[in-house]
C-alpha positions in Angstrom: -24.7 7.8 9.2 -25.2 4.9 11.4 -24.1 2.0 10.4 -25.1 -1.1 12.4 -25.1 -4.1 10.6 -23.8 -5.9 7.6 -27.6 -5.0 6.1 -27.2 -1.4 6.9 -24.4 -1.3 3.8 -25.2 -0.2 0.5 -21.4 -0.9 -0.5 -21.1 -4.5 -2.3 -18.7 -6.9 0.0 -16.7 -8.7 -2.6 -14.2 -11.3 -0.6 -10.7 -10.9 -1.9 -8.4 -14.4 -1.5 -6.8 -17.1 -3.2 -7.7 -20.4 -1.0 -10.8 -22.1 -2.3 -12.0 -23.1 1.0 -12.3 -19.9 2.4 -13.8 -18.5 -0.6 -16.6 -21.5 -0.6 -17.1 -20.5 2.9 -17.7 -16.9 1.4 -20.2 -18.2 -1.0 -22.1 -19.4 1.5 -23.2 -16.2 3.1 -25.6 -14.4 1.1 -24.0 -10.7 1.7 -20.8 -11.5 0.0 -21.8 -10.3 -3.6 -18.3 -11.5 -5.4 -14.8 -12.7 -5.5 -11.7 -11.5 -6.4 -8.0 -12.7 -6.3 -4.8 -11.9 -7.8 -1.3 -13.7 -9.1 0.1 -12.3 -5.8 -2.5 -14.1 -3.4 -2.5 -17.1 -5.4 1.1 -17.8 -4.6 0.8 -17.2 -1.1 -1.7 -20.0 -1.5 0.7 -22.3 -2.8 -1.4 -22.3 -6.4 0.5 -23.7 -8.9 -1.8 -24.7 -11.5 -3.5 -21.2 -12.9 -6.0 -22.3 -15.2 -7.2 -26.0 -13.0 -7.8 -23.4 -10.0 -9.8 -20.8 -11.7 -11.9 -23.9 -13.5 -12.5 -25.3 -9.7 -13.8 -21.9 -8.4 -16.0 -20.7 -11.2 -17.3 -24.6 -11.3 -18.4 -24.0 -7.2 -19.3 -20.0 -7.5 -21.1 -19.7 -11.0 -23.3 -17.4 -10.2 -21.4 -14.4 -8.6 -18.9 -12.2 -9.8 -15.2 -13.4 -9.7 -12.2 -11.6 -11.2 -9.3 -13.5 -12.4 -6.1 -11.3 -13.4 -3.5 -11.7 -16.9 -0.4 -12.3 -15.8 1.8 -11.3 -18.6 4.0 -8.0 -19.1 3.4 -7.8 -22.8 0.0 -6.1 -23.9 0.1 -8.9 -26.8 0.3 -11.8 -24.6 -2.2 -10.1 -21.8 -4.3 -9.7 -24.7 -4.1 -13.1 -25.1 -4.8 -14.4 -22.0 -7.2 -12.1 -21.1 -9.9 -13.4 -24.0 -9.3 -16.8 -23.0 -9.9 -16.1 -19.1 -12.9 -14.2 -20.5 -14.1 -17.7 -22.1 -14.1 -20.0 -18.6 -17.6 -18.3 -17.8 -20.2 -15.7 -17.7 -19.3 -14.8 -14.1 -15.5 -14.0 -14.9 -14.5 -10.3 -14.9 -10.9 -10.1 -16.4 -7.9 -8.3 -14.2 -5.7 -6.0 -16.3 -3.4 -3.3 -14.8 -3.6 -0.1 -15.6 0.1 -0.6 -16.9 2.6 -3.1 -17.5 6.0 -3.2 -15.5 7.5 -0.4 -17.8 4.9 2.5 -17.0 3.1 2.0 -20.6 -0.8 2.1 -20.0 -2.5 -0.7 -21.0 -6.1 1.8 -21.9 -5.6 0.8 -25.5 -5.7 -2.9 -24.5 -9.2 -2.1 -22.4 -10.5 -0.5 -24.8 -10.2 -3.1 -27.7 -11.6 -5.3 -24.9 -14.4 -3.7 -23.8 -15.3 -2.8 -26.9 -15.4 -6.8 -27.8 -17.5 -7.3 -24.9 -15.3 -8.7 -22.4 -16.1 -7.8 -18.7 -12.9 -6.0 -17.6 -11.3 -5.1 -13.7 -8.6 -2.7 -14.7 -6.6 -3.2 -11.5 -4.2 -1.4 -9.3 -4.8 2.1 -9.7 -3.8 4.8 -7.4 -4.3 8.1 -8.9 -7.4 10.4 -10.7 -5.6 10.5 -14.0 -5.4 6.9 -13.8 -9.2 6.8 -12.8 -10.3 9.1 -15.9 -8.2 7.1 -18.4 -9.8 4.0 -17.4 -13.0 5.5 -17.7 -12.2 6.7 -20.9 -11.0 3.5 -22.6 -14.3 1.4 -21.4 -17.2 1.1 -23.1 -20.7 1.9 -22.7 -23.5 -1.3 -21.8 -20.3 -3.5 -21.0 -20.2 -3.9 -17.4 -16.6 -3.5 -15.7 -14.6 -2.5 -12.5 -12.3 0.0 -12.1 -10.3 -1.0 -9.0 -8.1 2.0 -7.0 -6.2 0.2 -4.5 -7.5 3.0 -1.6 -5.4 1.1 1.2 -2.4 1.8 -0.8 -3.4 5.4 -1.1 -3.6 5.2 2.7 -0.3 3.7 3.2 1.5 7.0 2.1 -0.3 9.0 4.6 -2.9 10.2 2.6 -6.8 10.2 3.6 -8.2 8.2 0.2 -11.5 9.1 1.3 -12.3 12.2 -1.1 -10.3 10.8 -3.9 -12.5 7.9 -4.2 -15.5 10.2 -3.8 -14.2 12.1 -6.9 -13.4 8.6 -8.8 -17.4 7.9 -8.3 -17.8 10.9 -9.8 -15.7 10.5 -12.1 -17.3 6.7 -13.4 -20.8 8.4 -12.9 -20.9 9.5 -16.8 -21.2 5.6 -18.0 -23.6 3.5 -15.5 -22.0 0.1 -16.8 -18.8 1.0 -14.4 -18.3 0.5 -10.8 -15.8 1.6 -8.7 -13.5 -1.1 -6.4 -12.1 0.0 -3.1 -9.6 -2.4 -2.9 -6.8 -3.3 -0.5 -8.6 -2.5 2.9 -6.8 -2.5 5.9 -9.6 -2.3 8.5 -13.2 -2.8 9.4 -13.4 1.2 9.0 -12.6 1.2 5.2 -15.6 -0.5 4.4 -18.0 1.7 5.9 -15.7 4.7 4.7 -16.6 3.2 1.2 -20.2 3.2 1.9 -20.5 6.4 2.9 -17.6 7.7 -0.8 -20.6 5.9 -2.7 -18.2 3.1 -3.6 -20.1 0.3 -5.6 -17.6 -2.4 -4.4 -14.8 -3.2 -2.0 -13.0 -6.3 -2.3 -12.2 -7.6 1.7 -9.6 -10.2 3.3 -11.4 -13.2 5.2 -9.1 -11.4 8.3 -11.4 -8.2 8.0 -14.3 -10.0 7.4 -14.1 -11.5 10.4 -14.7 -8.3 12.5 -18.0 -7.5 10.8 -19.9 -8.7 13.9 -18.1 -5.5 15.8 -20.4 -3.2 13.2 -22.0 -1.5 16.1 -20.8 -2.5 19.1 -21.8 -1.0 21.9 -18.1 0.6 22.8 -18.6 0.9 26.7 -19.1 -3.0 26.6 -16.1 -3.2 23.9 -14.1 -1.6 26.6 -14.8 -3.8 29.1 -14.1 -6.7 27.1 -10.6 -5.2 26.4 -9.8 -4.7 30.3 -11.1 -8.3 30.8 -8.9 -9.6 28.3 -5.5 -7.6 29.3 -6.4 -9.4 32.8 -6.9 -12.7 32.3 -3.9 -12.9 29.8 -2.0 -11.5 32.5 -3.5 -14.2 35.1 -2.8 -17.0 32.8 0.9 -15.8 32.4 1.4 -16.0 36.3 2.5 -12.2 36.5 3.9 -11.5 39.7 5.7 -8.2 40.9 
């Protein structure tokens, strides 16, 4: 399958990041289909105020997906958090692991949830059984994400290609759920999601930046790369 352009993808680009300004810059290109961020990337952007953050980027992006995650270890207090993060706006899909820090699934949280209607992105999963008992504990007509963090997967050395080709399988048997490739580490992984049947995959502005090379003629890529190596070296004054 050839895949040429950002146009030729049937595999929703979601941009994944915490800094507002990147993420308006996002919003202004019409094939970025949502946002997502996390506690983790948050801090990296030096966010300190949770709830005035979230308010500032549904307020600019109201009309496009965004995911905002709980941040509590105790299914109570995610419980809580999670219906009022569900209450900032119709856009807002709500982040809940698939466990808390202890191991203890968190399916009985999604499903009360789901079954109230919240739009859910159970987050961080990494394996089938994890996959099926998301799927179990969502409900039918109420749209939600199930996010398996595929770069992850790849990290360990193995290919996440056919387990996220079984995990669309897998979410096939209710139509309200999509599946998330999340945690990409090249331009590769998106069109490997494209071609898994992945609905989504949540990018970094860092990948997103290669999209252009979609394509690229790799005889002229190659000559780029040998004109690069030498005028770096020119500019460095090399001498032998």
């Amino acid at each position: 399958m050839s895949i040429r352009s950002a146009a030729d993808l049937h595999v929703k680009i979601f941009a994944d990041g915490a800094d507002l300004q990147g993420m308006l810059q996002m919003y202004e290109k019409p094939w970025i289909k949502g946002f997502t961020t996390n506690p983790t990337l948050m801090r990296k952007a030096g966010i300190r105020d949770y709830k005035a953050f979230a308010k500032q980027v549904i307020a600019a992006i109201p009309d496009r997906p965004i995911s905002f995650e709980v941040f509590s270890d105790e299914f109570p207090e995610m419980e809580r958090q999670a219906r009022e993060i569900a209450g900032w706006g119709a856009n807002v899909y709500v982040k809940i692991p698939i466990t808390n820090t202890r191991g203890e699934s968190s399916a009985g949280l999604c499903r009360r949830l789901s079954a109230d209607g919240l739009k859910l992105n159970v987050t961080a999963l990494l394996t089938l059984d994890q996959v099926r008992d998301a799927a179990a504990a969502l409900a039918e007509g109420v749209p939600a994400c199930v996010s398996v963090f595929a770069g992850r997967v790849a990290d360990t050395g193995v290919d996440p290609v056919p387990m996220m080709a079984e995990a669309v399988s897998i979410l096939s048997a209710n139509p309200s759920l999509e599946l998330i490739w999340a945690s990409p580490r090249e331009l590769l992984n998106i069109v490997q999601a494209h071609c898994a049947g992945c609905h989504i995959i949540t990018v970094t502005n860092d990948i997103l930046a290669k999209l252009d090379l979609l394509g690229k003629d790799l005889a002229a890529f190659s000559l780029e790369t040998v004109r690069m190596f030498q005028r770096d070296a020119a500019a460095s004054g090399f001498a032998l």
